[in-house]
DRENDO-1510 file (C-alpha; in Angstrom, 1 decimal, always signed):
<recs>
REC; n; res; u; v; w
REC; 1; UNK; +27.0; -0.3; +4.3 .
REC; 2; UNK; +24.4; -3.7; +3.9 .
REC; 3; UNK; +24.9; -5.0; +0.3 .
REC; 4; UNK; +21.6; -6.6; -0.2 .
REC; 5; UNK; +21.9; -8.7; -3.5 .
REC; 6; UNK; +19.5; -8.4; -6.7 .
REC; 7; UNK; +16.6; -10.3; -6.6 .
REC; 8; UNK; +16.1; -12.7; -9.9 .
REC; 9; UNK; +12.1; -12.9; -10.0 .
REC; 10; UNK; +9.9; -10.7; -7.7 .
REC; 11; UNK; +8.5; -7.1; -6.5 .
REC; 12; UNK; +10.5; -4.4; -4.9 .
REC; 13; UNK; +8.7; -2.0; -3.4 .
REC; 14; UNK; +10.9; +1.4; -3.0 .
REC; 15; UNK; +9.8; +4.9; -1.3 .
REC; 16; UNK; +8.0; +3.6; +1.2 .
REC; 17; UNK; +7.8; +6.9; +4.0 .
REC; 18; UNK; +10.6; +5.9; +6.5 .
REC; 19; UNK; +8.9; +4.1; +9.5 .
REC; 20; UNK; +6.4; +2.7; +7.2 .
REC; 21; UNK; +8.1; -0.6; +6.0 .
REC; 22; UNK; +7.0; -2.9; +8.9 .
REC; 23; UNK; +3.6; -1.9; +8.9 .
REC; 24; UNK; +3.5; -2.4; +5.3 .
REC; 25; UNK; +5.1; -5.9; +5.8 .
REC; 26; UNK; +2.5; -6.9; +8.6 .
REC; 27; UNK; -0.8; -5.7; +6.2 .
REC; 28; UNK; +0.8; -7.8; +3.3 .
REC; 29; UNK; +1.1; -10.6; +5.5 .
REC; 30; UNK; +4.9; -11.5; +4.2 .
REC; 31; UNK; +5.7; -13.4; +7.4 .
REC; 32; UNK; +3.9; -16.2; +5.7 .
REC; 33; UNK; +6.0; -15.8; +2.7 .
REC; 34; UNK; +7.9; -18.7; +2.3 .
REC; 35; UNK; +10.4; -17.2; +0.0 .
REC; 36; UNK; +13.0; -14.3; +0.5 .
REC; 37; UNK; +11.1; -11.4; +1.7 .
REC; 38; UNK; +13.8; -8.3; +2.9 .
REC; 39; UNK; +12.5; -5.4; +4.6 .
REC; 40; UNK; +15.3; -2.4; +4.8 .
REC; 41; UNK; +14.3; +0.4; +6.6 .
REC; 42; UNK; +15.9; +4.0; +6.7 .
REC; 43; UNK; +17.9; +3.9; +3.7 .
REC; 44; UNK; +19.4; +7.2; +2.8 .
REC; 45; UNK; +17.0; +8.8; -0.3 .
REC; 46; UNK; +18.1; +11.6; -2.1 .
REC; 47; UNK; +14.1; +12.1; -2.7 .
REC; 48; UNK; +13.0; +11.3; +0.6 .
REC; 49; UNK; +16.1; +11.8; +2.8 .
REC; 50; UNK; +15.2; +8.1; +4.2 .
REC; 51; UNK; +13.2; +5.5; +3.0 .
REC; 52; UNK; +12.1; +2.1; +3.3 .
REC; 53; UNK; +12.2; -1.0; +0.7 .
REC; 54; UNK; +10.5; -4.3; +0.7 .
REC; 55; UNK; +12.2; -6.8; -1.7 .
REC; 56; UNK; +9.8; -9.7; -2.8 .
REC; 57; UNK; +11.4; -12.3; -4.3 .
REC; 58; UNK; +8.2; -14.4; -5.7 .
REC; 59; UNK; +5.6; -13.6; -7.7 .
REC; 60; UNK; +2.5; -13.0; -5.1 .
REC; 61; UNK; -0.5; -11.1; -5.5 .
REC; 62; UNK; -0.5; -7.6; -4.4 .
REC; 63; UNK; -3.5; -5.5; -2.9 .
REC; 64; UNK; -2.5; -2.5; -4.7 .
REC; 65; UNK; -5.7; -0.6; -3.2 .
REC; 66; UNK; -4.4; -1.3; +0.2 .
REC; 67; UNK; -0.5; +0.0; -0.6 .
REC; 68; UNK; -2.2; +3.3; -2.3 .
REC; 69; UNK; -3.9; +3.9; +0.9 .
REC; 70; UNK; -0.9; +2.9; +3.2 .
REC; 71; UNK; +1.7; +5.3; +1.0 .
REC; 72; UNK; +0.8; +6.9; -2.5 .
REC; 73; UNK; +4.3; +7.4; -3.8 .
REC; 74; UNK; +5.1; +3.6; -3.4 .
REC; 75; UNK; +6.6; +2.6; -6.8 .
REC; 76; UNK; +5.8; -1.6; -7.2 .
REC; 77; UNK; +8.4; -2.5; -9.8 .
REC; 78; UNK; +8.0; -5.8; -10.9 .
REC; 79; UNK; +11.6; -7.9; -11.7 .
REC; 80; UNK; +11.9; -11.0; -14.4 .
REC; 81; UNK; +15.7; -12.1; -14.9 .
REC; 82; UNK; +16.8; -9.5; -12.8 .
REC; 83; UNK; +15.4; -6.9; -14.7 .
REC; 84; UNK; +12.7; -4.6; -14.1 .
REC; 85; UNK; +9.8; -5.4; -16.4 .
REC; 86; UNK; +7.2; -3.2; -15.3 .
REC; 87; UNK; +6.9; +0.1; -13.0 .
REC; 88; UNK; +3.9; +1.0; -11.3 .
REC; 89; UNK; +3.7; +4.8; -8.9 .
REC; 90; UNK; +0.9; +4.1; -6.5 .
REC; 91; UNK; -1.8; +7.1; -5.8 .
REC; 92; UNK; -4.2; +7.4; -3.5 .
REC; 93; UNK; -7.1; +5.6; -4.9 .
REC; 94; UNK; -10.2; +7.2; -6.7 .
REC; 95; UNK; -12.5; +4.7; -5.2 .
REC; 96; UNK; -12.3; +2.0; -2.7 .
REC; 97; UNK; -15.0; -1.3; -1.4 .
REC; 98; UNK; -14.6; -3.1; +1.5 .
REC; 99; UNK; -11.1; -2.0; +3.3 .
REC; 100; UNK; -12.7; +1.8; +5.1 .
REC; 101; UNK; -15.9; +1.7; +7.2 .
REC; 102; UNK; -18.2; +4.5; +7.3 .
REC; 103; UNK; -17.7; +6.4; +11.3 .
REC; 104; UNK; -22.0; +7.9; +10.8 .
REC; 105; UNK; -23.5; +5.8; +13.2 .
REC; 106; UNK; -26.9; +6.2; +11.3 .
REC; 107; UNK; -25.7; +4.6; +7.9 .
REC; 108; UNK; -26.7; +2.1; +6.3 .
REC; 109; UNK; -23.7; +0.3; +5.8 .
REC; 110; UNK; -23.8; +0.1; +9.9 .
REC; 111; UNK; -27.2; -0.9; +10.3 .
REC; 112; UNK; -28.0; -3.3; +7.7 .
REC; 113; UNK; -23.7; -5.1; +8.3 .
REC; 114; UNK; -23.2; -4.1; +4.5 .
REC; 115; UNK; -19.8; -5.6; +4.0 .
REC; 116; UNK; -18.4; -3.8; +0.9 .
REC; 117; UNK; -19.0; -0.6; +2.2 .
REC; 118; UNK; -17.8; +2.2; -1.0 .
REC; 119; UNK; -16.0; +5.5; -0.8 .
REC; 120; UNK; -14.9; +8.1; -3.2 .
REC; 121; UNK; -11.8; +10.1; -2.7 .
REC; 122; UNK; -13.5; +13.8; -2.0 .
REC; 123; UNK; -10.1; +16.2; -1.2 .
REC; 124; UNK; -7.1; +14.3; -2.2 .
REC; 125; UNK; -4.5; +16.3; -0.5 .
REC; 126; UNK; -6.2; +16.1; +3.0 .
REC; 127; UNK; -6.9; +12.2; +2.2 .
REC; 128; UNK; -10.2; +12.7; +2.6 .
REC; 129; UNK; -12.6; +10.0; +1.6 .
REC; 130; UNK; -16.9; +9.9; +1.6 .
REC; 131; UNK; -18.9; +7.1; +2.4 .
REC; 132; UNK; -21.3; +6.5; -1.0 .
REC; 133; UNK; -24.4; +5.8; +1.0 .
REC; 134; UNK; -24.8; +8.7; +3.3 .
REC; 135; UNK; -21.6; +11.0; +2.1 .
REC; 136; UNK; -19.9; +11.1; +5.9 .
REC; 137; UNK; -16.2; +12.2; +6.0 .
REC; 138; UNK; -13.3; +9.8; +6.6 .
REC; 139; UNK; -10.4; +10.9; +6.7 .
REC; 140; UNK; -6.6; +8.7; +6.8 .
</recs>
């Protein structure tokens, strides 16, 4: 068994989908992290069977938009003096600019390079999103 020590000051981010940890990692960018970053991957989970679990231990800005997409069910919990001061359960986002492009090839957002392209979640249990200029499907 790996006895990975408390962090003091910083995020851990627990039930990530097994397999999902590293990609996770890469989209954060915490390779440039100068500070203890700790990726554990298929962790026993009596929830999820396995699991994965990023430990942060800095304070650094989080593109929760991005980790809602990449796994709703992520809980961010946020740690002062080794204590957990605040819990957040990621969804999948109502509404999201700039991260998903639109796959119409006669939008807008294609032809005129519009940058901060919207979408709306449409079916949340097939992670179905539409494109607010010309309502195309995309789907996760």
């Amino acid at each position: 068994m790996i006895n990975v020590s408390e962090i003091k000051k910083g995020i851990v981010l627990d039930h990530i989908c097994q397999g999902q940890g590293y990609e996770i990692f890469k989209v954060l960018h915490l390779h440039e992290v100068e500070d203890v970053v700790v990726l554990l991957q298929s962790i026993p989970s009596e929830k999820l069977g396995r699991k994965d679990l990023i430990k942060i231990e800095t304070d650094l800005p989080l593109d929760l938009t991005v980790l809602g997409l990449m796994g709703p069910g992520i809980t961010v919990n946020y740690i002062e003096e080794g204590e957990r001061v605040h819990k957040k359960k990621l969804s999948l986002p109502r509404t999201v600019e700039g991260i998903l492009s639109c796959k119409n090839p006669r939008c807008i957002t294609l032809a005129e390079k519009i940058h901060q392209g919207s979408f709306y979640l449409a079916k949340e249990e097939m992670k179905l999103y539409r494109c607010g200029y010309c309502d195309a499907a995309v789907s996760l």
